[in-house]
LUMDONU-158184 format. One record per atom (N, C-alpha, C): atom name; x negated, y negated, z. Coordinates in pm, 1 decimal. Layout:
<sites>
<atomo = CA	px = X	py = Y	pz = Z> .
...
</sites>
This chain:
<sites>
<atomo = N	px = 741.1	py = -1307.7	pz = 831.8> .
<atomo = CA	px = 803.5	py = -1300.5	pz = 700.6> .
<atomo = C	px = 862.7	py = -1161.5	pz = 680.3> .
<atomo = N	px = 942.6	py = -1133.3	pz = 615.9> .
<atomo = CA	px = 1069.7	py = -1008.2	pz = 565.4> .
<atomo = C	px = 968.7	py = -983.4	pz = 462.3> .
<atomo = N	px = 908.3	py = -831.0	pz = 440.8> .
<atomo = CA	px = 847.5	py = -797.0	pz = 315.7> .
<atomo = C	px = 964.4	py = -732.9	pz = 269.3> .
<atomo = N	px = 1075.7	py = -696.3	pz = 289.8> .
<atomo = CA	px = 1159.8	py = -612.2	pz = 260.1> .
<atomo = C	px = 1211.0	py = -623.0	pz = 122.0> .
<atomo = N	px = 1243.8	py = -751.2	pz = 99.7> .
<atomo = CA	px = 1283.6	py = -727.8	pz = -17.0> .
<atomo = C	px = 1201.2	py = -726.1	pz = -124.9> .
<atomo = N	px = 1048.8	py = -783.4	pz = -109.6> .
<atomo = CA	px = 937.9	py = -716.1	pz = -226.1> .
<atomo = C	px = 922.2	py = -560.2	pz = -190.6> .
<atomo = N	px = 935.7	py = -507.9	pz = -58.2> .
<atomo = CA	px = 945.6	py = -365.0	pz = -55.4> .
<atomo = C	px = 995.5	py = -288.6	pz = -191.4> .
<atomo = N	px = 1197.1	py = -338.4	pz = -126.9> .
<atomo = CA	px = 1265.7	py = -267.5	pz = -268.8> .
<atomo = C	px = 1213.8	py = -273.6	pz = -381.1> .
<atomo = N	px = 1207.6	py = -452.7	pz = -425.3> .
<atomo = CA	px = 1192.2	py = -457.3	pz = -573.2> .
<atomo = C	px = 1076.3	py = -368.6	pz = -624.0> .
<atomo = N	px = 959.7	py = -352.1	pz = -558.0> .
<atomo = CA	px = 832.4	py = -268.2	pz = -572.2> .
<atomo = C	px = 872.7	py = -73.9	pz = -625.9> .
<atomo = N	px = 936.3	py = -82.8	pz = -494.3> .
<atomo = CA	px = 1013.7	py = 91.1	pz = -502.6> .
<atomo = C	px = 1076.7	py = 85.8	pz = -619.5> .
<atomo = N	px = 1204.9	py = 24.9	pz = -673.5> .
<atomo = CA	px = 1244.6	py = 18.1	pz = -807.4> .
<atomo = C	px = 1156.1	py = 19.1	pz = -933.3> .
<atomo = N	px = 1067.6	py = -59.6	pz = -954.5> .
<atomo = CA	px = 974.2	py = -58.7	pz = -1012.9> .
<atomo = C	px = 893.9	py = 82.5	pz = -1072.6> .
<atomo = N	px = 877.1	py = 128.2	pz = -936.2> .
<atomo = CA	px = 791.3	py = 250.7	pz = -949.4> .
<atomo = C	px = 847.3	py = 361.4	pz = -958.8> .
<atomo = N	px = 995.7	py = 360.3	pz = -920.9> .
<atomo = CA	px = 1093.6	py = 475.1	pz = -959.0> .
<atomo = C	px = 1056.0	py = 559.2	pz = -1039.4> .
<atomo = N	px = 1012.5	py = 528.4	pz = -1194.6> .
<atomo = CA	px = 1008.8	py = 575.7	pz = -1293.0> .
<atomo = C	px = 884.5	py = 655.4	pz = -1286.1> .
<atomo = N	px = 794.1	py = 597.9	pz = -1249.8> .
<atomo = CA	px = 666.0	py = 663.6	pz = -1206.5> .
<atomo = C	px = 732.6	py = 837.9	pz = -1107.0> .
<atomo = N	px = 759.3	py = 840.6	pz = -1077.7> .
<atomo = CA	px = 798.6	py = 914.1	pz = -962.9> .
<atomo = C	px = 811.1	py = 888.1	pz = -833.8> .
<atomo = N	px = 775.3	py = 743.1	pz = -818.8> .
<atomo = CA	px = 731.1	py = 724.8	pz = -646.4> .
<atomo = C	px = 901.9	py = 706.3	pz = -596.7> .
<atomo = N	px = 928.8	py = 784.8	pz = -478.2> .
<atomo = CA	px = 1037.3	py = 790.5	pz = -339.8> .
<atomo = C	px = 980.0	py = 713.1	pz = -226.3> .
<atomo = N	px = 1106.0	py = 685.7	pz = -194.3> .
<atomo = CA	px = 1078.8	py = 614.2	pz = -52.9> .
<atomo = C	px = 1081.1	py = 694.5	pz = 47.6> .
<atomo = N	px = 1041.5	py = 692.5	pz = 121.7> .
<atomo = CA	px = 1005.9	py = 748.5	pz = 261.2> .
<atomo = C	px = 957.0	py = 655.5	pz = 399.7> .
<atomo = N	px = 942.3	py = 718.5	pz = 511.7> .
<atomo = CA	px = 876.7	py = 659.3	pz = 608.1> .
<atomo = C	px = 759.2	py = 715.7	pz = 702.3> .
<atomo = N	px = 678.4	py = 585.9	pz = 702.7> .
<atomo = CA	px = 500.4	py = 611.7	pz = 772.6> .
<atomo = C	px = 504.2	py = 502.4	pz = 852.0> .
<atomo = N	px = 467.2	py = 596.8	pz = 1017.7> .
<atomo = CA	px = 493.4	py = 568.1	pz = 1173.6> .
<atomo = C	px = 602.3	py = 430.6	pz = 1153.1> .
<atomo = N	px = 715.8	py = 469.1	pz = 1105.7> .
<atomo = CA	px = 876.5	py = 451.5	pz = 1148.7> .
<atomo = C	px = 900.0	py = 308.8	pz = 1020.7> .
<atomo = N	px = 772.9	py = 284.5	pz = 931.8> .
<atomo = CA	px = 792.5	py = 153.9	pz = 853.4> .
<atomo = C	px = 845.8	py = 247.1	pz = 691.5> .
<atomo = N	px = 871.2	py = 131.4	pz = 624.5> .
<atomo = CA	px = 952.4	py = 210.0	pz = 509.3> .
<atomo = C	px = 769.5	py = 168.3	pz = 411.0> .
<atomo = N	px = 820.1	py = 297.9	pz = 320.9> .
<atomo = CA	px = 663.4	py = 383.2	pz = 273.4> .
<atomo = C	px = 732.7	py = 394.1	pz = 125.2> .
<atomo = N	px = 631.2	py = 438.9	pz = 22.6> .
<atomo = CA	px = 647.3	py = 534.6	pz = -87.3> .
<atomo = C	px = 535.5	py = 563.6	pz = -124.3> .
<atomo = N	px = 621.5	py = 712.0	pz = -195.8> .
<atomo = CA	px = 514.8	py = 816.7	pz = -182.9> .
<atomo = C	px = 554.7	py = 906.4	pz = -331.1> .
<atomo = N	px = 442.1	py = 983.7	pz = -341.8> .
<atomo = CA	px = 454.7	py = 1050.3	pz = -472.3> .
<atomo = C	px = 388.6	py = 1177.6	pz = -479.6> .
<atomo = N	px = 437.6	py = 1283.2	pz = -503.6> .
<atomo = CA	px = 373.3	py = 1410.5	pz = -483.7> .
<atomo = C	px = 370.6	py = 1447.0	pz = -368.0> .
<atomo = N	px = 473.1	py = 1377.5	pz = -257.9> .
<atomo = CA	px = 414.1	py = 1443.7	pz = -147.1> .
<atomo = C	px = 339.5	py = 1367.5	pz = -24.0> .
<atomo = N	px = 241.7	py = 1264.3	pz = -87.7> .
<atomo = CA	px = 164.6	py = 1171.0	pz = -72.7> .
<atomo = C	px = 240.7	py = 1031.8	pz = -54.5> .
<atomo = N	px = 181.0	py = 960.5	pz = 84.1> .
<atomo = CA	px = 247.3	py = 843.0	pz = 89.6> .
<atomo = C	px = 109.0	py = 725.4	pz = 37.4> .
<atomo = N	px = 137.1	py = 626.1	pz = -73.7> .
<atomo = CA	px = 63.5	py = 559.7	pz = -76.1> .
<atomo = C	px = 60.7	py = 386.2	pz = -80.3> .
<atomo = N	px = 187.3	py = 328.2	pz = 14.3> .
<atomo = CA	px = 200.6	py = 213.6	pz = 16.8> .
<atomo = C	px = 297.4	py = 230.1	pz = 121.4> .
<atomo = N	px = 290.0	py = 89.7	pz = 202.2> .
<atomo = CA	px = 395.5	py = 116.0	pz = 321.6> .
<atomo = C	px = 388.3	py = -43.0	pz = 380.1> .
<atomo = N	px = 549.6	py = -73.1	pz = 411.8> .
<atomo = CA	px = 555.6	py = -194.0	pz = 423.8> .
<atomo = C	px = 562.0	py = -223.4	pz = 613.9> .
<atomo = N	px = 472.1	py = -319.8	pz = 658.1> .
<atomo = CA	px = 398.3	py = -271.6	pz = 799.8> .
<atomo = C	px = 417.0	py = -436.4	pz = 862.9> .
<atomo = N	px = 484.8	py = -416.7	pz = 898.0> .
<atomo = CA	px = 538.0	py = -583.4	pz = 990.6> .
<atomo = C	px = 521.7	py = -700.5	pz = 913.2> .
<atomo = N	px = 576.1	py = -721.0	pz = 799.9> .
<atomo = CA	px = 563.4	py = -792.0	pz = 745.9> .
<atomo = C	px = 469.7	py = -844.5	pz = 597.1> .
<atomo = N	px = 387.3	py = -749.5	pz = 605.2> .
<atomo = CA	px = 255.2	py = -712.1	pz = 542.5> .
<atomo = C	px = 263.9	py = -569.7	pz = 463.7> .
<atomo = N	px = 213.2	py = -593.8	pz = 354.6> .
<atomo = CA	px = 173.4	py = -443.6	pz = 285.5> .
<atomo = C	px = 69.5	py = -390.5	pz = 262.4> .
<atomo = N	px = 24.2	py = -233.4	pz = 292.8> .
<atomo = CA	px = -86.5	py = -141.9	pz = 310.8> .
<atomo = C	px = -88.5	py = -58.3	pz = 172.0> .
<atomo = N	px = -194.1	py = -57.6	pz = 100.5> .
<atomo = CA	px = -165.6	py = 42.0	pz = -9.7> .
<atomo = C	px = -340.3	py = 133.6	pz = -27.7> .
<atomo = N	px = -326.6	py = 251.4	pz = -37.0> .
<atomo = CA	px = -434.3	py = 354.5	pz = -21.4> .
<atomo = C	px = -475.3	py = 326.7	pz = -158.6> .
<atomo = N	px = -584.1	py = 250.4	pz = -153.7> .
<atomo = CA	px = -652.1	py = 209.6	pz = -289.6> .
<atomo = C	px = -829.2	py = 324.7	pz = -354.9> .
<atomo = N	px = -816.1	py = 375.8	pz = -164.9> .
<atomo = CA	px = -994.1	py = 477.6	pz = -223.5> .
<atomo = C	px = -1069.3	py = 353.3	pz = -158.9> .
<atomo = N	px = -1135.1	py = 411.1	pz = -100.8> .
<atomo = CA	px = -1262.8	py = 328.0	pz = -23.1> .
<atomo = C	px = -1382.0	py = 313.8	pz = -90.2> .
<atomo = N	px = -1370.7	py = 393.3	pz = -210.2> .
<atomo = CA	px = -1519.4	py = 335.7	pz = -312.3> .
<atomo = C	px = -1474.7	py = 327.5	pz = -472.5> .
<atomo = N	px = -1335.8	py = 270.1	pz = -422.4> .
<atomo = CA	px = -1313.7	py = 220.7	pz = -579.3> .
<atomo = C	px = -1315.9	py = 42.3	pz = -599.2> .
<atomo = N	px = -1339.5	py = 3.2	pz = -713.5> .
<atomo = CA	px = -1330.9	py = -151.5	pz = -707.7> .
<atomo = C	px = -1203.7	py = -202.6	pz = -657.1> .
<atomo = N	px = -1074.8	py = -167.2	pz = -711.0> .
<atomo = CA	px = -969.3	py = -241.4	pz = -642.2> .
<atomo = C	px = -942.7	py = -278.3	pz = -487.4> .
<atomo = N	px = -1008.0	py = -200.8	pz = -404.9> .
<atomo = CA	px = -1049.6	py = -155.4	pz = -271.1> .
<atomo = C	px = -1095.2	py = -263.4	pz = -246.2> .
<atomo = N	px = -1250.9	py = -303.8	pz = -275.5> .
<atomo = CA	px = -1328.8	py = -387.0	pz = -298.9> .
<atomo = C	px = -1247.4	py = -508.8	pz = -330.3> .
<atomo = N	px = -1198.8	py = -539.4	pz = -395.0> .
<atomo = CA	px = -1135.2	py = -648.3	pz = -470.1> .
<atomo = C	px = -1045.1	py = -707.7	pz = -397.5> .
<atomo = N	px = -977.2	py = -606.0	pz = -367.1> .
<atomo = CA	px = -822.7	py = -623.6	pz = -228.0> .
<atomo = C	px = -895.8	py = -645.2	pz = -76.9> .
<atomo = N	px = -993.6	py = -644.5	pz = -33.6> .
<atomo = CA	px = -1075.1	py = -692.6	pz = 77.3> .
<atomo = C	px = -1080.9	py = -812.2	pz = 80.1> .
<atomo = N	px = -1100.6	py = -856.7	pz = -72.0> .
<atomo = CA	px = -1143.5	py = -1044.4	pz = -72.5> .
<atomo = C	px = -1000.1	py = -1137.3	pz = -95.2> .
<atomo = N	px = -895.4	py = -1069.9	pz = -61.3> .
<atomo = CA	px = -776.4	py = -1189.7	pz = -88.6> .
<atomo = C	px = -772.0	py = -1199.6	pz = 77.6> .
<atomo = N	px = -736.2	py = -1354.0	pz = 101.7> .
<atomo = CA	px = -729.7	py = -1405.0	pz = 198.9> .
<atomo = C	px = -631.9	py = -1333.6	pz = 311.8> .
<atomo = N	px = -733.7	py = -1278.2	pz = 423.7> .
<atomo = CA	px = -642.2	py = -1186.9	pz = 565.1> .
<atomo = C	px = -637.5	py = -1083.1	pz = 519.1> .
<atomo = N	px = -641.3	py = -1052.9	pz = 407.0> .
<atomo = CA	px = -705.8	py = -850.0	pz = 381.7> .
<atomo = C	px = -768.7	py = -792.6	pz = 483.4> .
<atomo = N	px = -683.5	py = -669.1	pz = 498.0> .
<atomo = CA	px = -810.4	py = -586.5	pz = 634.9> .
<atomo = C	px = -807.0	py = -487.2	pz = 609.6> .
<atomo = N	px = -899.2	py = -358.5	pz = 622.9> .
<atomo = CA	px = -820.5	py = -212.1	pz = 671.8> .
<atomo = C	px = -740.3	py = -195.1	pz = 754.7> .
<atomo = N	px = -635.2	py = -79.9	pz = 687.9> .
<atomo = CA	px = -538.1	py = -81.1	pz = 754.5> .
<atomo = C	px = -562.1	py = -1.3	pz = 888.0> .
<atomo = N	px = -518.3	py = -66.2	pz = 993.0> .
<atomo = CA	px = -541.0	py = -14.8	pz = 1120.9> .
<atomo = C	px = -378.7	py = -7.5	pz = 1212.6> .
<atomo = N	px = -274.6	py = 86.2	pz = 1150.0> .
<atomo = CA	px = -175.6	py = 129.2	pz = 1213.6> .
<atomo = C	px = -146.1	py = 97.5	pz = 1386.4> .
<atomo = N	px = -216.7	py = 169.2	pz = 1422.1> .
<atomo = CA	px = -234.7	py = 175.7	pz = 1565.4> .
<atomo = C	px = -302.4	py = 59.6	pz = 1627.4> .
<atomo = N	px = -355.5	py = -53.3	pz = 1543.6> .
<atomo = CA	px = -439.4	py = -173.5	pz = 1633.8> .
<atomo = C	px = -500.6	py = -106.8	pz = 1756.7> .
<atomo = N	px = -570.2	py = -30.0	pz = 1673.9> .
<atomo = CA	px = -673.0	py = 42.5	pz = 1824.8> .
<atomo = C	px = -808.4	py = 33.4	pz = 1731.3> .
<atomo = N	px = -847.2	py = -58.0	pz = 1664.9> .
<atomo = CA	px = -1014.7	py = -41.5	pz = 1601.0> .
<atomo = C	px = -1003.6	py = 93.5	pz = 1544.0> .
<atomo = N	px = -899.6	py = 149.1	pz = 1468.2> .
<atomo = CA	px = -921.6	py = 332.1	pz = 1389.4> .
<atomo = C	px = -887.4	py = 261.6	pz = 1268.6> .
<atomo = N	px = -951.8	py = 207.4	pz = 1146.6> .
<atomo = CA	px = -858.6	py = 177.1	pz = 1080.6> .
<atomo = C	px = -888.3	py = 302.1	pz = 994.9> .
<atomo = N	px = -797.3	py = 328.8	pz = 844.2> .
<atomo = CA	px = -756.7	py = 422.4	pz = 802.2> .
<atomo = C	px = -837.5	py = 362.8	pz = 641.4> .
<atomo = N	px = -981.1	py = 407.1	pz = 594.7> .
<atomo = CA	px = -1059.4	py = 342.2	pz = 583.8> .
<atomo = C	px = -1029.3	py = 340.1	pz = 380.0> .
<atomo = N	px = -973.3	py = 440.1	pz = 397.0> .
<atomo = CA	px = -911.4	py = 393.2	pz = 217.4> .
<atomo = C	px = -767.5	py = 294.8	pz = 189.1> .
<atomo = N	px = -722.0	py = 252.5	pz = 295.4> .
<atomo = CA	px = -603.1	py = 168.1	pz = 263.9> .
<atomo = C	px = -675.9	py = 10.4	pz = 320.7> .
<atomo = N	px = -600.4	py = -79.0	pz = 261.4> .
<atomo = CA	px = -596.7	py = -189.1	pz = 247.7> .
<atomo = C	px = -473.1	py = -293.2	pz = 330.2> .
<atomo = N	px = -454.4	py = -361.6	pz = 417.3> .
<atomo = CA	px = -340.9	py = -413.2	pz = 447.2> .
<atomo = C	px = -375.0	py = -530.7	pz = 378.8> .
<atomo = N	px = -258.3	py = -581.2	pz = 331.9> .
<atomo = CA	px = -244.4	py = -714.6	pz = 252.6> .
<atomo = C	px = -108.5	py = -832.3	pz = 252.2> .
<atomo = N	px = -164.9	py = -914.4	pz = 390.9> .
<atomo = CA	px = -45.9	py = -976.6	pz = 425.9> .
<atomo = C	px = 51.7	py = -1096.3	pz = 312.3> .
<atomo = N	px = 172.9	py = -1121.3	pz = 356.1> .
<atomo = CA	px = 261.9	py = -1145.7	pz = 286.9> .
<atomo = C	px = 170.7	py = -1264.1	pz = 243.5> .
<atomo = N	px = 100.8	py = -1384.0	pz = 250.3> .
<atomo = CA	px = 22.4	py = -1477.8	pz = 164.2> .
<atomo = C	px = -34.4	py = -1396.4	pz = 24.8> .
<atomo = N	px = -58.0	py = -1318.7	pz = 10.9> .
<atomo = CA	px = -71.8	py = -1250.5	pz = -128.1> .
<atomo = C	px = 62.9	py = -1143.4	pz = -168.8> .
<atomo = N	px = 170.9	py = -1176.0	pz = -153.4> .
<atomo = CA	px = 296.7	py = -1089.0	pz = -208.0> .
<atomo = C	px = 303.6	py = -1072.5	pz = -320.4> .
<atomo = N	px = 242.4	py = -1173.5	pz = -413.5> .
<atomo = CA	px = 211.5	py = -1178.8	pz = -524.7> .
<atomo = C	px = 170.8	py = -1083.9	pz = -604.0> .
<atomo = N	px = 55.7	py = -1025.9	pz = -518.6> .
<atomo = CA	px = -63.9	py = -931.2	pz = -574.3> .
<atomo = C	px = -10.8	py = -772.8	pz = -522.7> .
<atomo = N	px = 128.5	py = -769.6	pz = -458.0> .
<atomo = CA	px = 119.4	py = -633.5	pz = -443.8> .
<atomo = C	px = 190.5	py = -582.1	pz = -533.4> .
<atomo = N	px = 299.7	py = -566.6	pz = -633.0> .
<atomo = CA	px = 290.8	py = -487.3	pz = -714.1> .
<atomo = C	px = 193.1	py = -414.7	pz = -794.4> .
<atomo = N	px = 111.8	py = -522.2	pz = -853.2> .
<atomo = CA	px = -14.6	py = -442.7	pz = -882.1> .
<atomo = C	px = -97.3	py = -345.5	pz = -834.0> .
<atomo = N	px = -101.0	py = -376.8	pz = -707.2> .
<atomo = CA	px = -180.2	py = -325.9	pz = -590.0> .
<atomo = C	px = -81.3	py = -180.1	pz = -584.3> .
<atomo = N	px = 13.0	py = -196.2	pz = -559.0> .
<atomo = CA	px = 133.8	py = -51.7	pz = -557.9> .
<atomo = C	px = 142.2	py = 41.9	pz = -641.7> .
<atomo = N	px = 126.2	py = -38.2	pz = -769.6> .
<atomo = CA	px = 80.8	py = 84.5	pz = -912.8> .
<atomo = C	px = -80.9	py = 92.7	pz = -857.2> .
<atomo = N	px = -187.6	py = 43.7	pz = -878.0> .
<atomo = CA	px = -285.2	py = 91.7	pz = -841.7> .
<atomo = C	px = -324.9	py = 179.3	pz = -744.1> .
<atomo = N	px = -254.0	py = 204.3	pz = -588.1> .
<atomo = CA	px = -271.3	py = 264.7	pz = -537.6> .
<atomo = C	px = -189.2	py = 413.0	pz = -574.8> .
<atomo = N	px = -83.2	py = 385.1	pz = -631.8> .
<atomo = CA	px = -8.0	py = 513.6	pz = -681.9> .
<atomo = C	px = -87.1	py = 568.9	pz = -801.2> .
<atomo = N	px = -135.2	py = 491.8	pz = -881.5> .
<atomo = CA	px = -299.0	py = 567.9	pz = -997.6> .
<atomo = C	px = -379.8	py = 667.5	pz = -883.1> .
<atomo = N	px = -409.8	py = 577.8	pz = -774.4> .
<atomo = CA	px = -549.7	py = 634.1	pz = -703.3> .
<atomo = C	px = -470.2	py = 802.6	pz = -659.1> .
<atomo = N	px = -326.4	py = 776.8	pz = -588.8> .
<atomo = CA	px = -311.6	py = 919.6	pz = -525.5> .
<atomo = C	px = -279.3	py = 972.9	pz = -611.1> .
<atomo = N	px = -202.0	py = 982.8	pz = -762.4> .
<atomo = CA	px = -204.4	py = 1057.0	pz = -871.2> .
<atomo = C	px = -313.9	py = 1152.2	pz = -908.6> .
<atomo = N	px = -428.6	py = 1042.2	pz = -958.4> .
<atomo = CA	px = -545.0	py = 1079.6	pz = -1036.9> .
<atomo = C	px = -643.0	py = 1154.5	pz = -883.9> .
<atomo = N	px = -604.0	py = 1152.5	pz = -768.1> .
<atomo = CA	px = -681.6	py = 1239.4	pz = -671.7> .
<atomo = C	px = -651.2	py = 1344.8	pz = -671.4> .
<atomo = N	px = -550.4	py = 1392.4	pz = -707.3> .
<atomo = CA	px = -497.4	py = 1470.1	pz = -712.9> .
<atomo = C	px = -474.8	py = 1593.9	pz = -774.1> .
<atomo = N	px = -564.0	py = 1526.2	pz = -939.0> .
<atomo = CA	px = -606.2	py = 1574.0	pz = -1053.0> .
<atomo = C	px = -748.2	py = 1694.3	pz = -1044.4> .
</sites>
């Protein structure tokens, strides 16, 4: 499946927030402050939710949720979330939430 065009519509969305697009290991990303905290990854979207926050938790239990593991070498990257296109639904939310998490870390 093409996440691309929930990519854009997502990035638009969050414009206002401050979040830019960018790119993380060669997939299209956005990021804020500096910070990349969502990135669209073969089809599937990854968003850095905090590994001991509930949304984290929450985004584990939609169906094919994993940590995100970039490299498919068993490293996964233990505060992000991958969340394949069967929940496309749920990632805007998930996109502002993870852009809260790198904001307010930040704080």
């Amino acid at each position: 499946m093409d996440a691309a065009p929930a990519f854009v519509e997502i990035a638009a969305e969050l414009e206002g927030a401050g979040a830019v697009t960018a790119k993380m290991f060669g997939h299209p990303a956005l990021k804020v402050n500096g910070k990349v905290f969502a990135c669209e990854f073969y089809g599937a979207m990854a968003f850095k939710l905090g590994r001991e926050t509930s949304v984290h938790a929450e985004c584990m239990l939609l169906p094919g949720a994993v940590l995100f593991d970039p490299s498919r070498r068993d490293k996964p990257f233990q505060d992000w979330v991958e969340v394949p296109a069967a929940s496309e639904d749920q990632w805007p939310m998930l996109a502002q939430a993870a852009l809260d998490h790198v904001v307010n870390a930040r704080a």
